[in-house]
C-alpha positions as semicolon CSV with decimal commas, in nm:
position;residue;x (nm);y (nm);z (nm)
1;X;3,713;13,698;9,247
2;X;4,019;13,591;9,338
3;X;4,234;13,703;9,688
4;X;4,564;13,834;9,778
5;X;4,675;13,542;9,906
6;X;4,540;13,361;9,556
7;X;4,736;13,598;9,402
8;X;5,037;13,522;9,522
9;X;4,977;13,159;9,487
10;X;4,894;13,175;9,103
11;X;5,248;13,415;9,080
12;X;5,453;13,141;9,305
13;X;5,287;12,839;9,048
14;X;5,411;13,036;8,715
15;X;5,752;13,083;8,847
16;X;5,708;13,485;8,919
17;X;5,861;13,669;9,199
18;X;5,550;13,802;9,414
19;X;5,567;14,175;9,411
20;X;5,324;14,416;9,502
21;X;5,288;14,558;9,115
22;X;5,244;14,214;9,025
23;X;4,959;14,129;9,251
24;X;4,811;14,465;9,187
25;X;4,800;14,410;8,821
26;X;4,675;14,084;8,855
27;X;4,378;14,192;9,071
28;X;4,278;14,473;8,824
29;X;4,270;14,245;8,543
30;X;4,076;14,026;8,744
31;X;3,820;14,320;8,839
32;X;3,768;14,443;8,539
33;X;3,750;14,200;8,288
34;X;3,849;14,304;7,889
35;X;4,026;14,661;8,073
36;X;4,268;14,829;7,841
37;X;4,612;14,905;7,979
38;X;4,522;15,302;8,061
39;X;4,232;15,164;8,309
40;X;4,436;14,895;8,476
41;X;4,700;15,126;8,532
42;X;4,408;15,347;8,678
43;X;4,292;15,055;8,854
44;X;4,656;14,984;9,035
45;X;4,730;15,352;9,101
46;X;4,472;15,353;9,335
47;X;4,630;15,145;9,575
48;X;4,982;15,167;9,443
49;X;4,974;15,564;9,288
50;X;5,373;15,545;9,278
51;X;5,388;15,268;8,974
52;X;5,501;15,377;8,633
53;X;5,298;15,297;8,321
54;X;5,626;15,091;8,228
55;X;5,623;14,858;8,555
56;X;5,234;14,824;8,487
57;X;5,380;14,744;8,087
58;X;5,634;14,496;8,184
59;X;5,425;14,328;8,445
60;X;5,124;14,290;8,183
61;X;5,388;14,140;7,940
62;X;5,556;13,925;8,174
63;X;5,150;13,757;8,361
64;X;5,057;13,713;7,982
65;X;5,398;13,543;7,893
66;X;5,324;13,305;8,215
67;X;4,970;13,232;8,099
68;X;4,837;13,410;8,406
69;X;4,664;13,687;8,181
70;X;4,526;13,699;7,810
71;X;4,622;13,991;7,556
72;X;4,343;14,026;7,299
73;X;4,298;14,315;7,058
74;X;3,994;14,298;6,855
75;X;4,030;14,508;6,523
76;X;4,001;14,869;6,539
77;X;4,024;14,863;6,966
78;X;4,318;14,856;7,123
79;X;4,466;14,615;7,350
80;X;4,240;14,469;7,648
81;X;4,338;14,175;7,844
82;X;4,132;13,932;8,064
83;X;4,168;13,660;8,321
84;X;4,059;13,409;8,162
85;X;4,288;13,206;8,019
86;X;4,334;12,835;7,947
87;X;3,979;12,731;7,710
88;X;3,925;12,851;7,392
89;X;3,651;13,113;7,456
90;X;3,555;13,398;7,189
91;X;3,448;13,714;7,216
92;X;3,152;13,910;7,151
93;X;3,248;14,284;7,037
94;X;2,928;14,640;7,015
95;X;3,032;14,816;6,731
96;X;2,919;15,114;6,877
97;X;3,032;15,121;7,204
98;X;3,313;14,912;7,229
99;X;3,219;14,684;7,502
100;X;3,354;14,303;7,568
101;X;3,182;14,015;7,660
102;X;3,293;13,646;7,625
103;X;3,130;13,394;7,459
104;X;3,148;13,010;7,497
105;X;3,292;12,827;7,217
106;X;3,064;12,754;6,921
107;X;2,799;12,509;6,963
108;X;2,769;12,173;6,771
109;X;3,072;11,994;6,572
110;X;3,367;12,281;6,726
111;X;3,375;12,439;6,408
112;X;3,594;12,686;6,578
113;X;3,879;12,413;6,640
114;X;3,889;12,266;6,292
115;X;4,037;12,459;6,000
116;X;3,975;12,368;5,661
117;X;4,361;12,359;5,599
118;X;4,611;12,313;5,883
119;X;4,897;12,420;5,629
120;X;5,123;12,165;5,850
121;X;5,033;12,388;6,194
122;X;4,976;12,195;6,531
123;X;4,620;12,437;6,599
124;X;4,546;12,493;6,962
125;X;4,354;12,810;6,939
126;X;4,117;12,984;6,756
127;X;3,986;13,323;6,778
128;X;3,645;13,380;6,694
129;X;3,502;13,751;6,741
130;X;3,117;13,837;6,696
131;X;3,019;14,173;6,594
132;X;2,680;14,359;6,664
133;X;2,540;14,622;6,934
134;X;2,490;14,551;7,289
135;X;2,162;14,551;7,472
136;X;2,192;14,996;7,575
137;X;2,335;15,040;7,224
138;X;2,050;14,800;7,083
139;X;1,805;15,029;7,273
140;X;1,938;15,359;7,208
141;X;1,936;15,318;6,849
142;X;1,576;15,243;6,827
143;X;1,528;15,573;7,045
């Protein structure tokens, strides 16, 4: 994991004033990978309990706008957002219990990078999300 003073240094490199609810949000997301907004505001209220959901809001909006954090929202979960940014991973999703883990990009030709039908877009991404239960849902459903 990253420290403070990497912190700062990724906020200084995207062109972001260094403040403390910045750094603090960008530690939590870095601690708890795939965290939905309620525990990283949690997560920063623990050393910071005086931030407001919106600061924690408008920081989270303006690390993803500087490429510094990812926003994903699988269907039927709500938003989550993770630290790593920058390759085209995927995500594995449990269907029962919600949890997030990431996934390299398919293996062989890319599949994942090449669409059938560009329709004229330049495609740099591609979001790829597996479904299925996780190893303690896995085991408690054959309980």
């Amino acid at each position: 994991m990253a420290t403070a003073l990497d912190f700062t240094q990724l906020l200084r490199d995207a062109a972001l004033r260094v403040t403390r609810p910045r750094v603090a949000v960008l530690r939590a997301v870095h601690t708890h990978p795939h965290a939905d907004t309620d525990s990283i505001i949690r997560a920063v209220r623990a050393g910071l309990p005086e931030v407001s959901h919106q600061a924690v809001y408008d920081v989270l909006r303006a690390l993803t706008a500087a490429h510094l954090v990812r926003r994903i929202q699988p269907a039927g979960l709500v938003a989550r957002y993770e630290s790593r940014v920058g390759d085209n991973h995927h995500h594995m999703v449990c269907r029962s219990c919600g949890v997030i883990a990431d996934v390299e990009c398919a293996v062989g030709e890319a599949p994942c990078l090449i669409a059938s039908e560009n329709h004229g877009f330049s495609i740099d991404e591609a979001e790829v999300v597996y479904r299925g239960l996780c190893p303690a849902c896995s085991t408690e459903d054959r309980s």
